[in-house]
Steps between C-alpha positions, in 0.01 A plus 500: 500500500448490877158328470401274793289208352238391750551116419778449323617165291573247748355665820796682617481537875471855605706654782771447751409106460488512151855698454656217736314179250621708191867534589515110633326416227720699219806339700398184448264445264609799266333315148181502690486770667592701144233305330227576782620839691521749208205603357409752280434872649633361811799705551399608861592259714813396270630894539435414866648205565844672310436766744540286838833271336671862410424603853617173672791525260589832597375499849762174579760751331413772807459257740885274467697752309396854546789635498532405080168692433473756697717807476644414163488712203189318362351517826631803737373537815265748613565707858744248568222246550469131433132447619398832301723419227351105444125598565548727169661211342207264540270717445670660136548127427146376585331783301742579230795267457345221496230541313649686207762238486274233436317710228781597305659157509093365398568765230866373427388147507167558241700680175753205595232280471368667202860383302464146620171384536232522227186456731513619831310584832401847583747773677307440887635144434851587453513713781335252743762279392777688555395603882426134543824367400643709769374327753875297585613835581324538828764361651811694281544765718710290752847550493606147331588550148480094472099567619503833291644340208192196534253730549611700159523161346183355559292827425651527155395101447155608594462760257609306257318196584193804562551643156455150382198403620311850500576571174447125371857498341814315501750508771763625268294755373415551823924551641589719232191738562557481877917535485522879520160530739683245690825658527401826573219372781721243645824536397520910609191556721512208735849496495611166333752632294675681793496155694586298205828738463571464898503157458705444222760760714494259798559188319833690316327527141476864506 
């Protein structure tokens, strides 16, 4: 599942360079980049590219508001130390977090997928598509929940608008296989339903 294809479809740019043209690209062209950037047996440099958002994501969190991550029940400190304390952070999150999120939520997404769509694209796919679609989130971890909220936004319109093209179906089809992916990615692990809820507070709603 972690195959890196030599020359994949579309002659995805390798590297630093190539991360950078991918995330512009899946910004801004997303219908494109789907179409082009996901290839079959690619999965590396998909699970990669999750990788780095999740750690800007959560590296912004350490970085403007430390003091809501570290030393909380989900994340106590360790000999009363921050540095100490975030280094095992990133590091948990770059080599387990991370990347199991993105497989069970490929895993999620595919029996979903199964239900809705007849004919489909493979599992590596599904996977690249949902680390892709995170790509908004880069910028989630700083403490606006009007930017947070965006960034939550627009990453569950590009798995939607991913699941679309990948998997060559409808955009429907495509929403109500993505929904609970997207709430659970979005909504709960970048934090857009916390900021959605903060907002509504402020204006008086809640």
């Amino acid at each position: 599942m972690t195959t890196w294809v030599e020359n994949p479809r579309g002659g995805r740019e390798r590297g630093p360079r190539g991360i950078v043209r991918a995330w512009a690209e899946v910004l801004v062209r997303p219908r494109r980049f789907f179409r082009n950037g996901v290839a079959p047996g690619d999965q590396a440099p998909g699970l990669v590219f999750g990788v780095l958002v999740a750690l800007c994501y959560v590296g912004g969190l350490l970085w403007f508001t430390p003091e809501r991550v570290l030393g909380t029940e989900f994340v106590p400190l360790l000999a009363d130390s921050r540095a100490a304390t975030s280094l095992l952070l990133l590091v948990a999150v770059t080599l387990f977090v991370a990347p199991a999120t993105m497989h069970l939520l490929g895993a999620l997404q595919t029996l979903l997928l199964i239900a809705t769509v007849r004919e489909r694209a493979g599992v590596s796919e599904t996977v690249q598509t949902v680390a892709y679609a995170a790509a908004p989130c880069v910028l989630a971890g700083y403490p606006s929940p009007t930017l947070r909220l965006l960034c939550a936004a627009y990453g569950a319109v590009l798995l939607v608008v991913g699941l679309s093209v990948v998997h060559r179906t409808t955009l429907l089809r495509a929403t109500v296989a993505g929904a609970v992916p997207a709430t659970v990615l979005f909504g709960y692990g970048f934090g857009g339903v916390a900021a959605a809820t903060t907002l509504l507070r402020t204006a008086g709603v809640l």
